[in-house]
ZAMARGU-4260 file (C-alpha; in steps of 0.2 Angstrom, whole numbers, plus 5000, padded with zeros to 4 digits):
<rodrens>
0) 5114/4982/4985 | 5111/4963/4979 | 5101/4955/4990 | 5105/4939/4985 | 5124/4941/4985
5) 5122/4929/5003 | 5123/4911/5002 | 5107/4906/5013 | 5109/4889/5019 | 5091/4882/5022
10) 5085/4866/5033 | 5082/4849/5023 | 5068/4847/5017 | 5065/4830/5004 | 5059/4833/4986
15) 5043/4823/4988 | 5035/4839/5001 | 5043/4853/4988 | 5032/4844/4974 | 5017/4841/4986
20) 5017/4857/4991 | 5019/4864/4973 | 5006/4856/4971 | 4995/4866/4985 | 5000/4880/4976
25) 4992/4877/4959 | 4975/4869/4966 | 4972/4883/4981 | 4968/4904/4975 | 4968/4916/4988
30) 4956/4930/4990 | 4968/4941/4996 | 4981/4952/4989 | 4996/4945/4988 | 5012/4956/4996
35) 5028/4951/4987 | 5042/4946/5001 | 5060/4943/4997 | 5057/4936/4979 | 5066/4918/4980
40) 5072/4908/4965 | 5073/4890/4969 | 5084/4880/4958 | 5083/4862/4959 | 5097/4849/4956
45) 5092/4832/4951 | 5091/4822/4967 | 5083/4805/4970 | 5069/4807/4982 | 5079/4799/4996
50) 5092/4811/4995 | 5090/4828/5006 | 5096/4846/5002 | 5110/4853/5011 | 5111/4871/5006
55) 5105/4882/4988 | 5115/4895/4982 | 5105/4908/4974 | 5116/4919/4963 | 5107/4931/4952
60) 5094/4942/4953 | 5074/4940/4947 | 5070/4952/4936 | 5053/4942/4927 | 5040/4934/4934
65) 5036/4917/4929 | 5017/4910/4933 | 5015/4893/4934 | 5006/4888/4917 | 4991/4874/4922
70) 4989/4872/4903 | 4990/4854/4892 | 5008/4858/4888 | 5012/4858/4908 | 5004/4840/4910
75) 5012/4824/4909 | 5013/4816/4892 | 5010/4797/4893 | 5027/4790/4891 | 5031/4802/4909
80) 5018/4793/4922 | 5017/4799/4939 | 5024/4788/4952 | 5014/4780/4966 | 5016/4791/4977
85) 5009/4805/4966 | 4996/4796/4962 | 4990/4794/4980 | 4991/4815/4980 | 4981/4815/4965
90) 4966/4803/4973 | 4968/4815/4989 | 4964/4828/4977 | 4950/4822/4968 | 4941/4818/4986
95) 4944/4838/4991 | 4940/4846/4976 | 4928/4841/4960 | 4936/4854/4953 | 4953/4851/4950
100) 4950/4830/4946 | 4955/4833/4928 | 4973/4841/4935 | 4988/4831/4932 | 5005/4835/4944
105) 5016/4848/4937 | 5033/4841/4928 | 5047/4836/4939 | 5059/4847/4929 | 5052/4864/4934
110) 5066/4878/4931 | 5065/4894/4939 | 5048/4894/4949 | 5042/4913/4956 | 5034/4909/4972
115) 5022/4924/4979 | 5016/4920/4995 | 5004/4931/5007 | 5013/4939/5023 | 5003/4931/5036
120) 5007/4912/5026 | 5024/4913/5022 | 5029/4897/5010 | 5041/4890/5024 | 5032/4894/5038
125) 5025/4876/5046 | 5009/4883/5047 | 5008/4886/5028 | 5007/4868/5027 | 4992/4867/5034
130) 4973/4871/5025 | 4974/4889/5032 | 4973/4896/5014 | 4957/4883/5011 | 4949/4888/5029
135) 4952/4908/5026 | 4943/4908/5010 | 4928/4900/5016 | 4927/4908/5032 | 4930/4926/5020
140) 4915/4918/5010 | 4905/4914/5025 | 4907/4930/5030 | 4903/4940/5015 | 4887/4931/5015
145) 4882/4936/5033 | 4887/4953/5027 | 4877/4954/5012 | 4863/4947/5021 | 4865/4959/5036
150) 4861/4971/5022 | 4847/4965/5015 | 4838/4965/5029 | 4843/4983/5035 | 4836/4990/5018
155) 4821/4980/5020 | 4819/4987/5037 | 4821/5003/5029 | 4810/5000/5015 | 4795/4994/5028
160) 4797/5009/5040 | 4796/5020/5025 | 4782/5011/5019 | 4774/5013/5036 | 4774/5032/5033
165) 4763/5032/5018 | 4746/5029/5018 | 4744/5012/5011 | 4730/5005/4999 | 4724/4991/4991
170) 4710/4989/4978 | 4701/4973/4980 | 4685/4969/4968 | 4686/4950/4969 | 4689/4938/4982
175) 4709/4933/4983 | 4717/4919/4988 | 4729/4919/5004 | 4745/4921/4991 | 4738/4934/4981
180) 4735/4943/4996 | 4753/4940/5002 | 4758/4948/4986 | 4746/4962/4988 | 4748/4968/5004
185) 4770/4963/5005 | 4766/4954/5022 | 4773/4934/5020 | 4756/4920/5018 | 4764/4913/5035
190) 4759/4928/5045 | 4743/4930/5038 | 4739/4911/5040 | 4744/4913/5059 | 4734/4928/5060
195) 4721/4921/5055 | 4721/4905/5066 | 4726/4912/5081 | 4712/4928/5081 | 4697/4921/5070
200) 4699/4901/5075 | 4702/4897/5055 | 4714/4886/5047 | 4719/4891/5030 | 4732/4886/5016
205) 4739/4896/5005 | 4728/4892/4990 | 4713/4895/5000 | 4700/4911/4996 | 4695/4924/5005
210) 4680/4932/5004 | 4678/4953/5004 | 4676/4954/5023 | 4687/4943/5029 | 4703/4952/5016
215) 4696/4969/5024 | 4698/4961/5043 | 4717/4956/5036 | 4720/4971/5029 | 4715/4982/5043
220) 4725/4972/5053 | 4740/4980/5044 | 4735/4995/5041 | 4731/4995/5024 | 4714/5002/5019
225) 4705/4992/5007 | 4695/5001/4990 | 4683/4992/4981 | 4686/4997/4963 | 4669/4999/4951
230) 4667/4985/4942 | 4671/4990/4923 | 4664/4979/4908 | 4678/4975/4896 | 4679/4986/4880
235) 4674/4979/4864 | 4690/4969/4855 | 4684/4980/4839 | 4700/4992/4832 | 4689/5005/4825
240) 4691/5006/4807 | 4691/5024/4803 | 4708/5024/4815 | 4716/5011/4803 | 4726/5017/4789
245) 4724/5001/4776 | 4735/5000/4763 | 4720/4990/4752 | 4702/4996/4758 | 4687/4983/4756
250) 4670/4984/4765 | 4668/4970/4775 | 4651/4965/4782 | 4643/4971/4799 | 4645/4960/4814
255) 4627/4958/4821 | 4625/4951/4839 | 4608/4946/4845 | 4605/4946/4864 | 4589/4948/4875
260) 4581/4937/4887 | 4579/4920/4888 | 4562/4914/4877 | 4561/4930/4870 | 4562/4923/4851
265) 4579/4929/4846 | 4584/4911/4838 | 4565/4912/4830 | 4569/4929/4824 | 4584/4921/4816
270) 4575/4905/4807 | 4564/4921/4799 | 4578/4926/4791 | 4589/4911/4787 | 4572/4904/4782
275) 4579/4888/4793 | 4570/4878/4807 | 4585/4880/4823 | 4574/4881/4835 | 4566/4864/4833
280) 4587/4857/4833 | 4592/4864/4851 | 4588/4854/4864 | 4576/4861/4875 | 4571/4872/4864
285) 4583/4886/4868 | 4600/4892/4863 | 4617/4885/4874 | 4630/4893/4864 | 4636/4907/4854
290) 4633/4902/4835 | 4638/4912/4821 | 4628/4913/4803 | 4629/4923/4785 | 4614/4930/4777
295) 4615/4941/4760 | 4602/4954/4757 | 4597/4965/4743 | 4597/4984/4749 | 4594/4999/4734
300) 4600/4987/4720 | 4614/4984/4730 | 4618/4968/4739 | 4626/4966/4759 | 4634/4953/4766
305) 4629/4951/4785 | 4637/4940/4800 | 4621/4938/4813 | 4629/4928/4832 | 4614/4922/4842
310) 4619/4921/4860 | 4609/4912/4875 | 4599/4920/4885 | 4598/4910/4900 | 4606/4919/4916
315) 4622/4907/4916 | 4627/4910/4898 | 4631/4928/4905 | 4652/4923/4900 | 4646/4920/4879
320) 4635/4936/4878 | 4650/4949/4884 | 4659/4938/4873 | 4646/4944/4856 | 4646/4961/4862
325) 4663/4962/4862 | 4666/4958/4846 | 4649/4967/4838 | 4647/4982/4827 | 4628/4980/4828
330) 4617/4975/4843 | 4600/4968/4839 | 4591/4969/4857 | 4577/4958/4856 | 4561/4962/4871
335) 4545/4950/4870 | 4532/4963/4867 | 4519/4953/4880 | 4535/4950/4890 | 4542/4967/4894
340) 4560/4971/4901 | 4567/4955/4909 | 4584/4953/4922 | 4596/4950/4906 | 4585/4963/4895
345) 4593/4977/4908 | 4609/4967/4908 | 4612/4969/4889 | 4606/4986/4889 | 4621/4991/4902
350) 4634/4982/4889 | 4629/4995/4878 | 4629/5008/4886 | 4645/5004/4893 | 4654/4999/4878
355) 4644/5014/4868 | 4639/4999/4857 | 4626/5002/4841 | 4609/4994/4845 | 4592/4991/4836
360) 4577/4987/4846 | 4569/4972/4839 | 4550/4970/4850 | 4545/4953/4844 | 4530/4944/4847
365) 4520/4957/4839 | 4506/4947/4832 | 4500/4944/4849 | 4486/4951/4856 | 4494/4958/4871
370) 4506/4972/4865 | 4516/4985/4878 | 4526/4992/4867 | 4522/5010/4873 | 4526/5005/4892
375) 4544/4994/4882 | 4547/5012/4875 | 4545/5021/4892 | 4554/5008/4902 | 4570/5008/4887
380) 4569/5028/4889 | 4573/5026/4910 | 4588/5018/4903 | 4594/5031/4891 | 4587/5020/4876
385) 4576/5033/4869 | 4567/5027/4850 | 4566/5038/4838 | 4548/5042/4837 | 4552/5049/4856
390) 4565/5060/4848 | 4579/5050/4853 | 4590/5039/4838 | 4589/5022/4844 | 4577/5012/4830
395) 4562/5001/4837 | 4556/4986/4824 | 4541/4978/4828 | 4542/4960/4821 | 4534/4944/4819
400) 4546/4928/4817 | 4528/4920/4811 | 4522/4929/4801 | 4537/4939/4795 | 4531/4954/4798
405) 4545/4968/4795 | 4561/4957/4794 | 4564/4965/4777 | 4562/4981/4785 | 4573/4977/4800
410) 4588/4969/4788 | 4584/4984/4777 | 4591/4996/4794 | 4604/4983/4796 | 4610/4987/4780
415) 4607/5007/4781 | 4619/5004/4798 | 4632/4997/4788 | 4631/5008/4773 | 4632/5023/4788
420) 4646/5017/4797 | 4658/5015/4783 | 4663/4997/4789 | 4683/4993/4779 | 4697/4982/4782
425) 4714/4976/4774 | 4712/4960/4767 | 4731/4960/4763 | 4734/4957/4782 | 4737/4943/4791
430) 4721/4940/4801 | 4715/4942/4818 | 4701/4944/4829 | 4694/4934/4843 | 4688/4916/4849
435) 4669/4915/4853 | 4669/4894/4858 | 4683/4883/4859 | 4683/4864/4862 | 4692/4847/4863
440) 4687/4837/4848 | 4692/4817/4852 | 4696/4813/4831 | 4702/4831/4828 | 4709/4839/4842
445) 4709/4857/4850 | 4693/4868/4838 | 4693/4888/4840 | 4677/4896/4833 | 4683/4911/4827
450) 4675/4926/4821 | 4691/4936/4808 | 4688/4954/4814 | 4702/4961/4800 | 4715/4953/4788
455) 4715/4937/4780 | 4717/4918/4789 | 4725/4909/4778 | 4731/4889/4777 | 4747/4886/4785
460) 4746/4903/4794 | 4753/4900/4813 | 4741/4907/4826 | 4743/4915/4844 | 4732/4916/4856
465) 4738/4921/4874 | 4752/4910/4877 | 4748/4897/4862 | 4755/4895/4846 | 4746/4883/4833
470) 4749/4882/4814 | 4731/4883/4801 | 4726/4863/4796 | 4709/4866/4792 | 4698/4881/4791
475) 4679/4878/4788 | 4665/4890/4787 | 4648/4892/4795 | 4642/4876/4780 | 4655/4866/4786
480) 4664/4868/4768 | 4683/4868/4769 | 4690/4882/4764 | 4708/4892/4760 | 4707/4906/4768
485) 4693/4919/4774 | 4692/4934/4773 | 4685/4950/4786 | 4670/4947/4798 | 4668/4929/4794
490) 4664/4915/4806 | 4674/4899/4804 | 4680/4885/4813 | 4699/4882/4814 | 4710/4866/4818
495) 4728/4869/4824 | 4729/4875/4840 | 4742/4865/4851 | 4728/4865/4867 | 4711/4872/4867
500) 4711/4891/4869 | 4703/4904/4882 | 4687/4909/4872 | 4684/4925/4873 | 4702/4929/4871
505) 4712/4937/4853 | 4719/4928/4841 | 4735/4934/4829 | 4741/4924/4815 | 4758/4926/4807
510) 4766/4920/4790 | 4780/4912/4796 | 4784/4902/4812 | 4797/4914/4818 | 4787/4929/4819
515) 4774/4919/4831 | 4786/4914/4842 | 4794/4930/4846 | 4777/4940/4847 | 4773/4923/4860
520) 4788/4929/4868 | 4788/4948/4869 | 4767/4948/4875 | 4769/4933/4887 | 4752/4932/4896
525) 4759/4926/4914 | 4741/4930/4921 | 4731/4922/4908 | 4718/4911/4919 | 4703/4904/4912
530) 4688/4908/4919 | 4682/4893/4923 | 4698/4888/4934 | 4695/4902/4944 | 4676/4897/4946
535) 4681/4879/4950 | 4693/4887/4964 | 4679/4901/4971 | 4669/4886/4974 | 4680/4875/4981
540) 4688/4885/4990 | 4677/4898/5000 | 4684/4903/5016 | 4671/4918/5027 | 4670/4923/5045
545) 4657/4910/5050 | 4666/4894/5051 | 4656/4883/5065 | 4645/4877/5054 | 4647/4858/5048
550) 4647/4857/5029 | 4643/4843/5020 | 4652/4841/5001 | 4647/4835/4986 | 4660/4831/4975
555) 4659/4833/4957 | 4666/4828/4940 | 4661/4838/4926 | 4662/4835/4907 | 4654/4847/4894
560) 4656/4847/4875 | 4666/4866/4874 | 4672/4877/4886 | 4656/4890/4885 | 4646/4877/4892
565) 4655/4874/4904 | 4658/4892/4910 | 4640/4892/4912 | 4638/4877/4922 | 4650/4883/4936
570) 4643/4901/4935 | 4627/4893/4939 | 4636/4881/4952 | 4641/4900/4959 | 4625/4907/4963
575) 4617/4891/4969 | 4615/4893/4989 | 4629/4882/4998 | 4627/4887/5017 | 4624/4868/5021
580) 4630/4858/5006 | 4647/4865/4997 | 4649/4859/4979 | 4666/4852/4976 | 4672/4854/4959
585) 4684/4840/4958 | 4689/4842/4939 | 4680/4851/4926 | 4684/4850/4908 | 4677/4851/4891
590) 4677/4834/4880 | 4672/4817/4879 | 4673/4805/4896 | 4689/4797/4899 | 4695/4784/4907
595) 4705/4796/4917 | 4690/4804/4925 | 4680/4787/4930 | 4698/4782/4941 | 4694/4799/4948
600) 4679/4799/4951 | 4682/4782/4960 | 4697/4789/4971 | 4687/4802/4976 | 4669/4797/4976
605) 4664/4809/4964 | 4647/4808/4953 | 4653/4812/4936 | 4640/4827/4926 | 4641/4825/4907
610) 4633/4839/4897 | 4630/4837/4878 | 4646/4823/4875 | 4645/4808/4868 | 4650/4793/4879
615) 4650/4774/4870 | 4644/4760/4878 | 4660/4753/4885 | 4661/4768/4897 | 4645/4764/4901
620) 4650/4749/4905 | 4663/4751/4917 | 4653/4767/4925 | 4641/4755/4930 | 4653/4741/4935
625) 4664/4752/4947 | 4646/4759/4955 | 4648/4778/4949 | 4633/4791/4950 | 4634/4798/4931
630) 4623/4808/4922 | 4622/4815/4904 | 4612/4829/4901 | 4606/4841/4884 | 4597/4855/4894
635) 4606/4866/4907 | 4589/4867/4917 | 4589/4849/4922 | 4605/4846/4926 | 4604/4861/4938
640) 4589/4851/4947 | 4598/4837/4946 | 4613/4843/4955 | 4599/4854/4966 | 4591/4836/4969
645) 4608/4828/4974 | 4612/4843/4988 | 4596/4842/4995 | 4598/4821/4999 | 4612/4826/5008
650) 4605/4838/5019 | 4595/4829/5036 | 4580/4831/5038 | 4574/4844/5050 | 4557/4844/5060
655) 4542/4859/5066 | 4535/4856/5082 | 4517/4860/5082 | 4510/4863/5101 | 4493/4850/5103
660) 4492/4850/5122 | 4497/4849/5138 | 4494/4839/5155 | 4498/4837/5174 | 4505/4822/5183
665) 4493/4819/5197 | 4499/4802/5203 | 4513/4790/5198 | 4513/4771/5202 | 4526/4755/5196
670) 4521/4743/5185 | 4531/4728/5177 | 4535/4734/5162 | 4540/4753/5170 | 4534/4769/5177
675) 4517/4775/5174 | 4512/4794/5177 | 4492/4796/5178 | 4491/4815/5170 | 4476/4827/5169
680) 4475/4835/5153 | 4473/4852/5155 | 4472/4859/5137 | 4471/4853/5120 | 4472/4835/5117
685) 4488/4823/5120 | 4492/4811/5106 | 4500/4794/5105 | 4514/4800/5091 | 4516/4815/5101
690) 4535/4823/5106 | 4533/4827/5123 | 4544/4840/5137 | 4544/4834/5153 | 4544/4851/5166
695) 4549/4853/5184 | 4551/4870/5193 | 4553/4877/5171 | 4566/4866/5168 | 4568/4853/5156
700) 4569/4833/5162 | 4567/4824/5149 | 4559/4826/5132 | 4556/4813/5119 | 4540/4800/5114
705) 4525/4795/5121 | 4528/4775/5121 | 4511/4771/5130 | 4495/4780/5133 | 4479/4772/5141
710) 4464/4779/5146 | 4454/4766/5159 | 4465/4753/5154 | 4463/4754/5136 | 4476/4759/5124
715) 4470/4776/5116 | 4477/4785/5101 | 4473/4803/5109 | 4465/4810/5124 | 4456/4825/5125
720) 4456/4840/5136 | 4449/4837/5155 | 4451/4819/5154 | 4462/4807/5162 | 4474/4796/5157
725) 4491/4785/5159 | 4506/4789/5150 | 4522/4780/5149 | 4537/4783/5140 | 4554/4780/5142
730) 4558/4793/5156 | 4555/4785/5172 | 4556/4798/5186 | 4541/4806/5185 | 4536/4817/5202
735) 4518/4825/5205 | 4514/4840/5196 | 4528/4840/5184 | 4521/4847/5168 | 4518/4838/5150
740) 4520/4848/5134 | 4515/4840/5118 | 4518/4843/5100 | 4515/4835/5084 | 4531/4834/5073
745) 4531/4839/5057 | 4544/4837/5042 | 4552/4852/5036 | 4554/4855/5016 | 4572/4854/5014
750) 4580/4871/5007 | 4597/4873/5002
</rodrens>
């Protein structure tokens, strides 16, 4: 049967509408499938746009489908410009859609059009005319949305319930910020904050830290159960080099770290050998940061090459020694022999036994008269250091840095030790190994000293350190000379980093710059944070269960020459007391004093702390012209009393009272100038500058100074026990036998 053997008459309808709503057709898509109805080809005669169509014959059959082409070939040329009219549809368009403001309106001559409309929108249904299509796609996407949202939440439903049927927990060895928490825990920073103010009475941001007892209290709260992880000391950063198949073996040197306590002579110990004068060049007299030196000795006809790192040994500088035993083959532990074991003796000796480190005992000082080494030997055994002469293997040197007694015997086991170890490395690989100080030079820029722990550091090699990448400028050794290259364990300063690295972190060099990237790229470090930013925030942000006590601040700016010292400084900052005064790091940095941080400091009324930089005369200058507190020190020790000094101005003064005496009121009488109470005293003594507490029926009326006392009309400083006398102050509603208690009041020292 043809269906299209009927001729269908259809209503008039004008030319202009047909295009318009052509032109619908191209711009709107549906989401829907489209059902096929009654295929229709419409065949369109020329007619002028004021003339109306009677009736269309339709003749044939559609056997092909012809989609509407929105290609350039379909778009006017220039010679066929769109009428006014059509250019009104197109602004129209341009308003309702973004997307379609390059369109142009189909040609007027188009021949056998397919038109697939949806069932519920036919094409000459009036309500097709309409936005139905626009408003059923975005109510369809509206809807999907709510759907896919609907969903997520079920599943996290379901995902919470089933956590809630595990037992959950949490190791926590560090106090955590409110977000870290959040992430820990999978409970949102907004309820914790809210917990937190509505059941302990603290207000809390998201960046503030929470101590131990207050992330157990949270914790609980959700019931999570909090373990506190040991605290592990971090494995040496040494590769073994018996596990290291080298494709061109070469002894290197052994990496010798001295550590002990403070004053203990290691950096004497190492003029002996250097046979140089350090000590005199440190200010202070002790070591602030870890320096690296080569010494060549003759052992057996043979000669060694050996890398010595003196450390500090002062309790903040605990960041720089893990960082030499980290990177040691050798430990020289260094004990005053009229000194005995010390606080960072013991800590030393848990870094090797922890890391299994190699060690040497050096007992310096042994030209003094007062020797324990027996006691040192039986103290060292208590921590599984047992010598060799108690049958254990752990060689004791006694030495003299004076006198230079046995230092050739103590280079000579240094040499034994290397020979013993069979110490190799690849010199044909690029070179790596790790950054023991880094700091911001103001002519040179970023400076990494480095110590090379295998291959070969080369000029123009591109380093990575974390999430830096630099290329070689300059490489200098422990002289100062520039140099090429260098080789395995060798110390020496390098200049190409693109910003100051983490010390303490590994370094990796590359031949090409392509090969840095992509290792930057496949080890990104996204939780790389230097230890001093999370010092500056643990002090600036400590959050515990007591909070009604009133706090004052003192903010700080702080400038250091490198990062090491400044690590130290805050670590110090750490452990100083701060119940009544909170230290406020405002910005802590290492390098020279800018002009960036004397507009801090005045926004913020900060005193600025300098440690070992430079600062020219001009800062000076304005320092002293916009009235900034700064300081400059070379000595850790006084700039922790100074800082010490500057918490305890800040602090108010707080008072003893002593109990002197204490009297009756037998009588009271008016006089012009106030109320006199005549008093009996009945212990001890009253005096003029005494505090006194008025009592009636044991409670307190009034306490405060003695303004006025008299004894027979005579001003007295103090009257003794069983003697009479007048009293006035400024309480004027003295009654008989009210009681007088009086104290002398004396000044507290303040503590922090």
């Amino acid at each position: 049967m043809n269906i299209f053997s009927h001729n269908y008459n259809f209503f008039p309808f004008n030319v202009q509408i047909f295009k318009r709503l052509n032109i619908y057709l191209i711009s709107e898509y549906e989401d829907d499938v489209l059902v096929l109805i009654n295929p229709k080809l419409i065949e369109l005669n020329s007619f002028s746009s004021s003339q109306s169509i009677e009736s269309l014959d339709i003749g044939k059959n559609v056997k092909t489908l012809v989609n509407i082409d929105t290609s350039v070939s379909n778009k006017f040329e220039k010679k066929h410009k769109p009428t006014g009219n059509e250019k009104n549809i197109l602004k129209g368009k341009k308003q309702k859609n973004r997307l379609t403001k390059n369109r142009r309106i189909a040609s007027e001559n188009i021949q056998n059009v397919d038109i697939l409309v949806n069932d519920s929108h036919d094409f000459f249904n009036n309500d097709s005319l309409g936005s139905g299509g626009i408003k059923s796609r975005k109510t369809s996407s509206k809807n999907k949305k709510k759907l896919d949202l609907s969903t997520q939440t079920a599943l996290s439903e379901t995902l919470q319930n089933e956590d809630l049927s595990q037992d959950k927990q949490i190791v926590v060895n560090k106090p955590l910020t409110i977000s870290e928490l959040s992430s820990c825990i999978c409970i949102p920073e907004a309820e914790i904050i809210t917990y937190l103010f509505l059941t302990k009475s603290v207000s809390v941001t998201i960046n503030d830290l929470l101590d131990l007892e207050m992330i157990k209290n949270i914790a609980d709260n959700y019931g999570f159960k909090v373990l506190e992880q040991l605290k592990v000391v971090e494995k040496s950063n040494f590769v073994p080099s018996e596990n290291i198949i080298f494709n061109s073996e070469v002894t290197r040197p052994p990496i010798v770290t001295i550590l002990g306590h403070v004053d203990h002579g290691k950096t004497t110990l190492l003029d002996s050998i250097l046979k140089t004068n350090l000590v005199k060049k440190e200010s202070g007299g002790i070591t602030q940061s870890i320096v690296g030196y080569e010494v060549k000795w003759m052992h057996d006809s043979q000669e060694y090459n050996i890398v010595f790192l003196d450390t500090p040994g002062h309790e903040s500088f605990k960041s720089m020694r893990v960082r030499g035993a980290k990177v040691t083959d050798l430990v020289l532990l260094v004990i005053a022999v009229d000194d005995g074991l010390k606080p960072q003796t013991i800590e030393v000796i848990n870094y090797i036994n922890e890391m299994s480190l190699s060690c040497i005992i050096v007992a310096t000082k042994a030209d003094k008269s007062l020797s324990n080494v027996s006691k040192i030997k039986q103290d060292l055994a208590k921590y599984n250091l047992i010598t060799e002469d108690l049958g254990g293997d752990t060689p004791f040197v006694e030495v003299s840095a004076i006198s230079g007694k046995n230092i050739d015997l103590l280079l000579s086991k240094i040499c034994i030790f290397s020979k013993s170890k069979n110490l190799y490395a690849d010199t044909q690989k690029n070179g790596f190994g790790s950054i023991i100080e880094s700091y911001l030079d103001k002519k040179k820029g970023p400076i990494a000293n480095v110590i090379i722990q295998n291959g070969t550091l080369k000029l123009g090699h591109f380093l990575v350190s974390d999430n830096l990448i630099g290329k070689v400028k300059s490489i200098f050794d422990t002289s100062n000379n520039r140099i090429k290259f260098s080789g395995p364990s060798s110390v020496v300063k390098v200049l190409g980093f693109s910003s100051v690295p983490q010390a303490g972190s590994l370094f990796f060099s590359f031949s090409t710059e392509k090969d840095a990237k992509k290792y930057c790229k496949e080890n990104l470090n996204y939780s790389s944070l230097r230890n001093f930013d999370y010092l500056t925030k643990s002090l600036n942000t400590r959050i515990t269960k007591d909070t009604n006590l009133k706090i004052k601040n003192l903010n700080i700016v702080i400038k250091t020459v490198n990062q090491g010292s400044l690590e130290a400084i805050l670590e110090l900052f750490s452990n100083m007391p701060q119940s009544k005064v909170q230290i406020n790091i405002v910005h802590a940095n290492f390098g020279d004093i800018s002009h960036a941080d004397v507009e801090l400091a005045l926004a913020t009324k900060s005193n600025i702390i300098a440690f070992n930089v430079n600062i020219s005369s001009q800062m000076v200058r304005m320092l002293k012209n916009f009235e900034i507190n700064f300081k400059v020190f070379n000595v850790v020790y006084d700039l922790f009393d100074y800082v010490k000094d500057m918490m305890l101005d800040l602090i108010e003064l707080e008072y003893d009272y002593m109990f002197i005496g204490s009297a009756i009121v037998k009588t009271v009488f008016k006089m012009n100038k106030g109320c006199v109470a005549g008093c009996l005293v009945d212990s001890g003594k009253l005096s003029k500058d005494a505090y006194i507490r008025v009592y009636r029926n044991d409670s307190i009326e009034y306490q405060g100074p003695i303004t006025s006392l008299k004894h027979m009309k005579n001003d007295v400083n103090e009257v003794l026990v069983s003697t009479e006398c007048g009293l006035m102050s400024d309480f004027e509603s003295w009654q008989i036998s009210d009681k007088i208690e009086a104290y002398e009041i004396v000044k507290k020292d303040k503590t922090l």
